[in-house]
N, C-alpha and C positions, 0 to 999 in steps of 0.2 A: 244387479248385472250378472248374467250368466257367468259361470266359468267357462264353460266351454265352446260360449260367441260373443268376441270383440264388438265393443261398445264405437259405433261410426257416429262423429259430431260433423253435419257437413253445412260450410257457408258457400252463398251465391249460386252461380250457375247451376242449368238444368245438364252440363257436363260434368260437375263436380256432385251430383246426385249419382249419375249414372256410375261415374268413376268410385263413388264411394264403396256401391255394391261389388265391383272389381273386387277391391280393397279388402272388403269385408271376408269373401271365399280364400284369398291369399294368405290373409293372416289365418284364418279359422283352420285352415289347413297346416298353417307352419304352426299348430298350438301355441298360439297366442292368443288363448280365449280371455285373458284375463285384461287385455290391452285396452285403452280409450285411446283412440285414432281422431285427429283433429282434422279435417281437411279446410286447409283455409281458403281464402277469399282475400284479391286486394283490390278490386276496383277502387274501395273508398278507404279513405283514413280507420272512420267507422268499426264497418265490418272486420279490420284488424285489432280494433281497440277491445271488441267486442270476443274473438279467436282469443287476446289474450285471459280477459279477465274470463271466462269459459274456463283456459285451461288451468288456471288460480284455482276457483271453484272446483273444480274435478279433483286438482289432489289433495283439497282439504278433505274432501269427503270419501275420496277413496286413495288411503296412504299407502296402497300396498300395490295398487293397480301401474301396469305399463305406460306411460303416457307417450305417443307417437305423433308427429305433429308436418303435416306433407301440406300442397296444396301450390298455389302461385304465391301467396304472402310469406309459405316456406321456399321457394325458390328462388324469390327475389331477393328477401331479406332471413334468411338464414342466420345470420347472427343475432338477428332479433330475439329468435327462438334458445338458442344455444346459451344467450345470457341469461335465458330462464331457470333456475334451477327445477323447476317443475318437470321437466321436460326431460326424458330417458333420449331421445331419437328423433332426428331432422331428415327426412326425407324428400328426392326433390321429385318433380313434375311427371319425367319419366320415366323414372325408377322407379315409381309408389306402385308402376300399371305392372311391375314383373315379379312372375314367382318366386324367382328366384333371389330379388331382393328378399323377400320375406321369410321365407325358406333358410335364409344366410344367418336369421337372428331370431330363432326361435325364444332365447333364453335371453336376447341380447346383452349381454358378457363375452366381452372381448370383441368385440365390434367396433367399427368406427360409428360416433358419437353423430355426426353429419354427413348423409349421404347426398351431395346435391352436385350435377351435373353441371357443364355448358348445356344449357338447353340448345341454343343455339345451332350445335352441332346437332341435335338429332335430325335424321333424315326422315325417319319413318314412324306410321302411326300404326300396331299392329290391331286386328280386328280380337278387341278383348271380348269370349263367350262368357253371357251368365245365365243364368238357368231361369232369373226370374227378376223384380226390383221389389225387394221387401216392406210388404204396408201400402203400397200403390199399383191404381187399379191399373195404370199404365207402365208401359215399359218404356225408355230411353235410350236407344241405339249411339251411340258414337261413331258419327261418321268422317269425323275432322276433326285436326287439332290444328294449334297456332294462326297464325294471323301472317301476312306479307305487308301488311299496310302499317300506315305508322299516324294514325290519330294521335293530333296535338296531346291529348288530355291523358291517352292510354300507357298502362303499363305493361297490358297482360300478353303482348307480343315476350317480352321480357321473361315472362314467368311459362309462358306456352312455345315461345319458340317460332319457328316458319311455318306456315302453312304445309300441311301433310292429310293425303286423303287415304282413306283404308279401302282394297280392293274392293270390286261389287260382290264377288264372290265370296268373300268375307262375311260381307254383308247380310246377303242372301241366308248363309247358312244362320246369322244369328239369328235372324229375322222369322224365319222356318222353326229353328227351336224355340222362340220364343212363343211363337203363336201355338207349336206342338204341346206346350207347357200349359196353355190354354188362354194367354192375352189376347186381348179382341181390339188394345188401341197399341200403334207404336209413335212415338215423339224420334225423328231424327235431329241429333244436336252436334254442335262442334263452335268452336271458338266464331268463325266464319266461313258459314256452311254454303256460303253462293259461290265462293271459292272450288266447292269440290272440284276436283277431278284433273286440275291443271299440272299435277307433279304424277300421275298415274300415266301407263301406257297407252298412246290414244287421245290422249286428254279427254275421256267423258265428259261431260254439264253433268251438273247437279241433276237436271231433268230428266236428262239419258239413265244415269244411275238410277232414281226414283220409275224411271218408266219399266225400267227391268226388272227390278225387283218386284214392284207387282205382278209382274208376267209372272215370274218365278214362284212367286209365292198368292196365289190365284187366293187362298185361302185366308189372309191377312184382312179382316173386314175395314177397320179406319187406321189411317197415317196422317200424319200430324208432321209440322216440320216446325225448328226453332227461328230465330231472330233472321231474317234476311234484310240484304240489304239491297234498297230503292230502284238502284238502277243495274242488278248483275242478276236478274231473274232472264235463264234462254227461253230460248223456243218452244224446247222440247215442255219444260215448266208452265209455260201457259199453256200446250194444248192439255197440259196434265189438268191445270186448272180449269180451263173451261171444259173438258169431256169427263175426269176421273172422281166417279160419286165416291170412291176410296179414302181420295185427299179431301182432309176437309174444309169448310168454306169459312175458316181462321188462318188469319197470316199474320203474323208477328214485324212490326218495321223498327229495325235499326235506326229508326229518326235521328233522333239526341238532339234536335231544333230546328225549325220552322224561320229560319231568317238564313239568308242567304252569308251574309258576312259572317256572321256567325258559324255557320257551315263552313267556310272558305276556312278562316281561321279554326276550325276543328282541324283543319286538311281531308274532312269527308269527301267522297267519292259519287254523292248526290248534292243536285240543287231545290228549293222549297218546289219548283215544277216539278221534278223527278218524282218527289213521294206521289206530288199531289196526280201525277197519269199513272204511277202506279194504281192509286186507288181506283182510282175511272177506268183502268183498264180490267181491272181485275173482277170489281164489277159490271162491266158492259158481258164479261164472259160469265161468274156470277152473281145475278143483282143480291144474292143473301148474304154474301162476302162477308164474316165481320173481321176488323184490324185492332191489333194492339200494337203497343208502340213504345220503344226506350226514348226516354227526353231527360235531357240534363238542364237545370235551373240553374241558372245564375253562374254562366260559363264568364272567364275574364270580357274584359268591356261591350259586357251587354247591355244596351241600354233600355228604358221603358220600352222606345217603343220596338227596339227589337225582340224586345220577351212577348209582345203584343201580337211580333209575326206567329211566335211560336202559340200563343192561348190559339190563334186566328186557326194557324192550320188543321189544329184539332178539332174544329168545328166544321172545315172546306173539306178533312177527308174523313169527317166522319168517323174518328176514332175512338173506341169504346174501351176499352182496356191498357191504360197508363199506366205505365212502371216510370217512376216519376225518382232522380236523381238529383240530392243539391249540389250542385259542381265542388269536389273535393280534390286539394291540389293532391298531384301523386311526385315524388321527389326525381328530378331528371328526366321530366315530360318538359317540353318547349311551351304547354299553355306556365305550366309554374310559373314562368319567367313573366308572364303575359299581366297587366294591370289588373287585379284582382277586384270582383265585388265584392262590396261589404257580404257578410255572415250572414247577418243577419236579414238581409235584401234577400241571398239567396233561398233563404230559408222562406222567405215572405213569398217568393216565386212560388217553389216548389209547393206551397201552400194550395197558393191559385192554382197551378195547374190540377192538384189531386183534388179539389173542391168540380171544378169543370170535369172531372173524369169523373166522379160520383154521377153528375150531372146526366154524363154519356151514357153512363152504364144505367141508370135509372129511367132513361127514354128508349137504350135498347131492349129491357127486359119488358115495357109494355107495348114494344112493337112486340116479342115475343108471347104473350097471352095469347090465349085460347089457341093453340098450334098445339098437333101432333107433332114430338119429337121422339128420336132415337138418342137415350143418355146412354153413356158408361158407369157405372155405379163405382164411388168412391166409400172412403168409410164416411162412417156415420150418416149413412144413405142420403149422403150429398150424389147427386148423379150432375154430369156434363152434356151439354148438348154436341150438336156438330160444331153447333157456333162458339163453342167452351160457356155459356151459360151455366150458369150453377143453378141446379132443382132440388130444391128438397120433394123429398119422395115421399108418398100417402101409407107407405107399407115397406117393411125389412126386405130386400133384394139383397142378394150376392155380389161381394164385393169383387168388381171388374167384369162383370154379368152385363150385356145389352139387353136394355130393356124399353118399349115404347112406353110415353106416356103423352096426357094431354094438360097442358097447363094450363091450372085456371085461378091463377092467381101472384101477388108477388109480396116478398116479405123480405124489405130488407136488399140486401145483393142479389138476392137470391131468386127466384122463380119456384110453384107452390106446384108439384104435378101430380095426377093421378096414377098408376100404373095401369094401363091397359091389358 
């Protein structure tokens, strides 16, 4: 590890990526080169279990190094961390994004030991600049934080707070320097990004926003958007989808399950129809469309054949990219309370469903043979399509370089391409 750049461990979301990089410029500036920074993650039991024994390991092996431990798993349970002796520094959610946090404890001596807020209270999401996202060919925009809603299962309203959108203007300008810095894809992420724009002056749509910053930023070749949810895509959104060769023709769905009661009892905001004219809609504007999709396994009283709705819709809307979750109770969610599946069921779920999503992605990549694409070059000259297809690529290209190729073959997840 450098001395002179803080060491970033970052779990879960494609906002806790982007935020890490924040992170990283904050401390590197407050000389804290010597620091390992944990950013955690609490969707699942898991991914905390995993945050700690991580931060175990780090100070076996480095006894002299800062250990800094932020994230929603530090915001929620902050005493978690604090009972760790491992652990110099608890920081919380919106504190981690400020200089000035950082800034405060270069030496950290004399410090307070847990820095963690009312989330709650925060009002506002400032538009954090970074200059780049380090080792990735793409970039990640933060365009939202927090949630307003209150899914049975979730915790991360808790750890993220209320729903909060960053100006467009904000926006713009990150988007402009990032592209100036030479990115040719942008990801825009936030807790619940279909959300945007309803605490801002005006109320913009998510759509409105995305339609202006292209305007703005003319030069910006692909945009990418993260998880949205079924039924809160505007107007403006689909005519982006159906006219804008900008945005690409991957959409990511908030599913989390394919049965109706099940849904009800999430307190989801869509029904198993909703995904499924999402999908028909999006491609009737267009037919290349490809969808991934969040699904939770083995939610409380699911039964066969309600898990059956969810294998079903996977097939009805044609979804090739599964992020597939076992249902993990989270402590002071209303599902906790809810008659729980066996472990081990769950676990048999989430099996099936990532077995049928190998499935998908195996009959999407030989629809994709022999097609000219435009990839983004990743390391180890993995390239991305428009449709996030993975290519391995015939010759060395420059990482985050656009490059054509023609595929003509498949290996694996993967897709086998020539370079043009």
């Amino acid at each position: 590890m450098s001395k002179s750049e803080p060491e970033l461990v970052t779990f879960g979301c494609r906002l806790n990526t982007y935020e890490s990089e924040v992170m990283r410029n904050h401390a590197k500036n407050a000389g804290l080169g010597d620091a390992i920074i944990f950013n955690t993650c609490a969707v699942t039991k898991e991914a905390e279990r995993q945050a700690r024994q991580a931060i175990r390991r780090a100070r076996r092996e480095n006894p002299e190094a800062k250990i800094i431990v932020t994230g929603c798993s530090a915001q929620i349970a902050p005493q978690t961390y604090a009972e760790m002796d491992e652990v110099d520094k608890i920081i919380g959610n919106d504190l981690k994004l400020k200089a000035e946090t950082w800034k405060g404890f270069g030496g950290l001596e004399g410090t307070e030991r847990v820095l963690v807020n009312d989330i709650m209270s925060v009002k506002e999401t400032a538009g954090h600049l970074i200059e780049g996202v380090e080792g990735h060919a793409r970039a990640f925009i933060q365009v939202q934080n927090g949630c307003d809603h209150r899914c049975t299962f979730c915790i991360i309203p808790y750890g993220r707070g209320n729903s909060r959108s960053v100006p467009i203007g904000e926006i713009a300008e990150q988007v402009r320097k990032l592209v100036d810095s030479g990115y040719n894809e942008i990801v825009m992420t936030g807790v619940d990004v279909t959300s945007y724009g309803a605490d801002l002056p005006g109320t913009p749509s998510l759509g409105q926003m995305i339609r202006r910053i292209l305007a703005l930023v003319p030069e910006l070749p692909r945009l990418r958007l993260s998880s949205l949810d079924p039924v809160e895509i505007d107007e403006d959104l689909w005519r982006l989808i159906a006219e804008e060769v900008r945005l690409m023709p991957h959409l990511h769905m908030s599913l989390q399950a394919g049965d109706d009661m099940i849904l009800k009892r999430m307190k989801r905001r869509h029904l198993r129809a909703d995904a499924i004219e999402m999908c028909r809609k999006a491609r009737e504007y267009r037919p290349d469309m490809a969808f991934g999709a969040d699904i939770i396994a083995g939610f409380p009283t699911e039964t066969d054949e309600m898990f059956q709705n969810t294998l079903n819709i996977v097939e009805e809307c044609d979804l090739t990219f599964l992020h597939v979750f076992p249902y993990s109770e989270r402590p002071s969610t209303p599902a906790a309370k809810m008659p729980s599946v066996p472990v081990p069921v769950r676990k048999e779920r989430a099996a099936a469903l990532r077995k049928l999503g190998d499935k998908q992605v195996e009959k999407f990549l030989r629809f994709h043979v022999k097609q000219k694409r435009q990839v983004i070059v990743e390391q180890d000259n993995i390239g991305r399509t428009e449709h996030f297809a993975a290519v391995e690529l015939d010759k060395p290209c420059k990482v985050g370089s656009l490059v054509n190729v023609e595929t003509c073959g498949i290996n694996g997840t993967s897709l086998i391409g020539k370079v043009l």
